[in-house]
N, C-alpha and C positions, 0 to 999 in steps of 0.2 A: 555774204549777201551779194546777187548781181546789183551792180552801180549800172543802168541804163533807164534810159531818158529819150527825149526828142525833140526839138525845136517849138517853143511856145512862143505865145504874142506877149511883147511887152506896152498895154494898151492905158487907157485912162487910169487903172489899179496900179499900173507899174511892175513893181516885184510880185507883188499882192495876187496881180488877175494871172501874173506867167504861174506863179505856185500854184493857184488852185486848178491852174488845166494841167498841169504837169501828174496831179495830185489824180486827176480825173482819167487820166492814161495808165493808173498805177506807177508810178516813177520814183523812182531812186535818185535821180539827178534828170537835168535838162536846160537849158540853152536859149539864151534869149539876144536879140539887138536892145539897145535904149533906146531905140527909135528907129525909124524906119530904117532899113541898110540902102536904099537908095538917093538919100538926102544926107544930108548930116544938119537935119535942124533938131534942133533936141529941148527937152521941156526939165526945168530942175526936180531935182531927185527928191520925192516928198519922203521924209522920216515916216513919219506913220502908218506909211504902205508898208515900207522896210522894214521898221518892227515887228507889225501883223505878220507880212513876209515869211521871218526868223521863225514865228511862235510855230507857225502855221507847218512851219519845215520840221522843226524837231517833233512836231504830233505824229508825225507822218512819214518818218524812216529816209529824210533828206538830209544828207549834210550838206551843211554850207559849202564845204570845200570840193561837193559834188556837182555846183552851180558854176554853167559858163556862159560868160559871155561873148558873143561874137561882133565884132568892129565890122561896119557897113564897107561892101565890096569895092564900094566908087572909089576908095581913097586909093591913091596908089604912088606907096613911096620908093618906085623905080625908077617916076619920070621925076627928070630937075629939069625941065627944056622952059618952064616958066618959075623962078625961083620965087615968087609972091605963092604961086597955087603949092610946089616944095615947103615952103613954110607954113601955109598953112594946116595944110596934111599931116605935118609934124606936131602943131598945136594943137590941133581937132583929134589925135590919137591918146596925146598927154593929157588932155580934157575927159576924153573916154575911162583912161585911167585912171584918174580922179572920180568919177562917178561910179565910178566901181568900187574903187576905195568907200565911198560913201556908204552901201550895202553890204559891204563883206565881202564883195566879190575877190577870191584871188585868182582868176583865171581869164584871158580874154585872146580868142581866135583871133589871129589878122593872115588876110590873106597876105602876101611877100609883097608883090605889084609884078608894075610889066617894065617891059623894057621897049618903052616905045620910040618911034620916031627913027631914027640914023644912030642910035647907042646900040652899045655892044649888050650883051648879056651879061659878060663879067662888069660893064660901068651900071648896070639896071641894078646887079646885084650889089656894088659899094656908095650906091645910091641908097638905096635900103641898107647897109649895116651903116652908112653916116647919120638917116632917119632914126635906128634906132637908139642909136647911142649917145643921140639928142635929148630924144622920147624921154627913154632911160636914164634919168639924171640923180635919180634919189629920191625926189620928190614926193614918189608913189609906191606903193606898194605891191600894187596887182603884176600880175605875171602877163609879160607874152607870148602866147604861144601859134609861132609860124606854121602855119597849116600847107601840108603837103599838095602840090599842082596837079593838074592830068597835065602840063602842058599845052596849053592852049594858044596858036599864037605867040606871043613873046613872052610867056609867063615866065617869071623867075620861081624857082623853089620846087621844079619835077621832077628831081633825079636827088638822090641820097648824097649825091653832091655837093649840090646846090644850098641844098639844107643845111648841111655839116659848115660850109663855106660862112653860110650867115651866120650859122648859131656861133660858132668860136669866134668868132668877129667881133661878138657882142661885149662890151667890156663890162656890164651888171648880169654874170654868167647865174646868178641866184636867180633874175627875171628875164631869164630867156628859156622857154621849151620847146617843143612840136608836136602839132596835132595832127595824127596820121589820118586819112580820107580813102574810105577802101573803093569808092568809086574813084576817085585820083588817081590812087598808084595803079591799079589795072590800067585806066587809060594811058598812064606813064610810061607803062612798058615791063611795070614787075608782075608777074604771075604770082596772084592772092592765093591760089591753089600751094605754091609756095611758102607761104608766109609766114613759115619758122625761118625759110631761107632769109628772106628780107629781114626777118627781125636780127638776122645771125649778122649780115650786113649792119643796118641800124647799131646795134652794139658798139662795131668795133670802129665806123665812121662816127656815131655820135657820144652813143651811151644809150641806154634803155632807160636811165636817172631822167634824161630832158622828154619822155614821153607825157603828157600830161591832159591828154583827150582820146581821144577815138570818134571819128564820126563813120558809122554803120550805115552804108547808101551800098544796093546792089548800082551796077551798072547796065545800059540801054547798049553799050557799046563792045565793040571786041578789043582782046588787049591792043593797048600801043593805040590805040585811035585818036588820042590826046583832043576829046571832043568835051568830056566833063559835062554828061547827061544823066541826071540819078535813075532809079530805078525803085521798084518799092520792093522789100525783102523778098527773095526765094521765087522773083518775076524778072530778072535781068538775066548777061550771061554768068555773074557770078556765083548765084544759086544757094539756097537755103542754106546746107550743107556746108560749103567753103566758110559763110560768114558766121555761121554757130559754132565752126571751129576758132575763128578770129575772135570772137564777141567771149569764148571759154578758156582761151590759154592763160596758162596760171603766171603767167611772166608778165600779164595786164590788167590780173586781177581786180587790183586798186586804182584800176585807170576808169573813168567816166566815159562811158561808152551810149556816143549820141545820134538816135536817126534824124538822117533830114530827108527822108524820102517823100515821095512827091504827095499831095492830096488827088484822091480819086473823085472822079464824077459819078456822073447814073448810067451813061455807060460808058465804055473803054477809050472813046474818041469827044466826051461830053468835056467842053471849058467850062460851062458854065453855072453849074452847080458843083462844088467841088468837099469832100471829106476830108474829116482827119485820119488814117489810118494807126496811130502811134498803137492806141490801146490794144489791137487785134494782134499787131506787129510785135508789141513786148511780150503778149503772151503766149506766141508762138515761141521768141526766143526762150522764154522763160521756162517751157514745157519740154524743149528740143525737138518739136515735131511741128511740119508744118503741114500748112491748110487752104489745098489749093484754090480754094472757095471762098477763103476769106474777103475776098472784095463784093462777091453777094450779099454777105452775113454783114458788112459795112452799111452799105445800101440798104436792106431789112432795118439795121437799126437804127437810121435816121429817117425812115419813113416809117417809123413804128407810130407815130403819134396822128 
């Protein structure tokens, strides 16, 4: 069975309202923040969503362990230039993980951080393996998984590197992963067209064992751009093709494979009415063919009423 999915709201239902949209995309797996990713205010975890949640998933060809969460962008354990805001970062991550725990969750995206200010790259990056081996004390259970950079600015984490650097750094190597971002690595500078190559790389700097997501975003951008602009499937320069090859190789099989492509409008340049695409997008993947028309067919069926 394909395991693919794509970014749902985690709203007043919690688990609850993310499963039944997930549900409503047809999904296998998918992907939610606990709360908005630009804040970190956050509301406690109600049991009875979580239950519903659970019931809701096994009717419906989800597993639990195909469920991820993603930790909000803001936090960034690269900078120590304010050690109170460092600390905090560190405790509002272990908190994340604990709330996860609460659900079932065993998986949760974090981006790496930056390395801002007059620090080097390599102090951004032992910045974040101090954060994590804080984070990671035993406490919890949930997994981290370092999600791959386009490089943007002073990002830590966009070269196979950089990755490998943190992940063995980590001293709870059972809760550490990574989560590859096929709009990322293009922007990074690896050619997806490639992408046995990079895996063949990945192997032997990390392991193929720490892969434990996929996020499925075409790119807006040309390789090497390190701009980090998604794309909505088989509409960027990455192309149907390339990411049907990525989304089907038997080496990621059992990887949870998630879009976060962008919502469309009513038309191509519209903010202000915006769609979800996931449902049209899985079923293109799902059939291997795609459909260059599907953002009409989008549009048709949210003004069908």
């Amino acid at each position: 069975m394909l395991i693919i999915g794509s970014h749902v709201s985690f709203g007043k239902d919690q688990l609850l309202g993310a499963t039944k949209e997930a549900i409503s995309y047809g999904s296998t797996a998918f992907m939610f923040y606990t709360g908005a990713p630009t804040n970190t205010i956050r509301k406690d975890i109600n049991e009875d969503f979580t239950t519903q949640a659970h019931q809701l998933m096994q009717e419906n060809n989800i597993e639990l362990k195909n469920v991820i969460c993603h930790a909000p962008y803001i936090v960034n354990l690269g900078n120590r230039q304010d050690e109170d805001k460092y600390e905090f970062s560190i405790n509002f991550i272990r908190n994340e993980l604990k709330r996860c725990d609460e659900m079932g969750i065993s998986s949760m995206v974090l981006h790496p951080g930056n390395a801002v200010g007059k620090i080097t790259k390599e102090e951004g990056l032992n910045n974040i393996i101090n954060a994590l081996n804080q984070i990671l004390d035993g406490t919890t259970k949930c997994k981290i998984l370092l999600e791959t950079m386009a490089g943007k600015g002073s990002e830590c984490g966009s070269t196979l590197e950089e990755i490998a650097y943190l992940v063995k750094n980590v001293t709870k190597q059972d809760q550490i992963g990574v989560c590859i971002d096929t709009c990322h690595i293009n922007d990074a500078g690896y050619n997806v067209e490639n992408f046995t190559e990079y895996l063949d790389s990945f192997a032997n700097l990390i392991g193929l064992d720490k892969i434990g997501c996929l996020h499925i975003n075409d790119s807006k951008n040309p390789l090497g751009s390190h701009k980090d602009r998604h794309a909505n499937i088989g509409k960027g320069t990455l192309g149907f093709n390339t990411l049907i090859n990525i989304i089907y190789n038997e080496k990621l099989s059992s990887i949870p494979k998630i879009l976060e492509t962008p919502y469309i409008g009513d038309t191509d340049d519209d903010k202000n009415r915006l769609y979800p695409p996931y449902k049209y997008e899985i079923d293109m993947i799902r059939e291997k063919k795609y459909n260059p028309n599907y953002f009409e067919e989008i549009r048709k069926y949210y003004h069908k009423d």
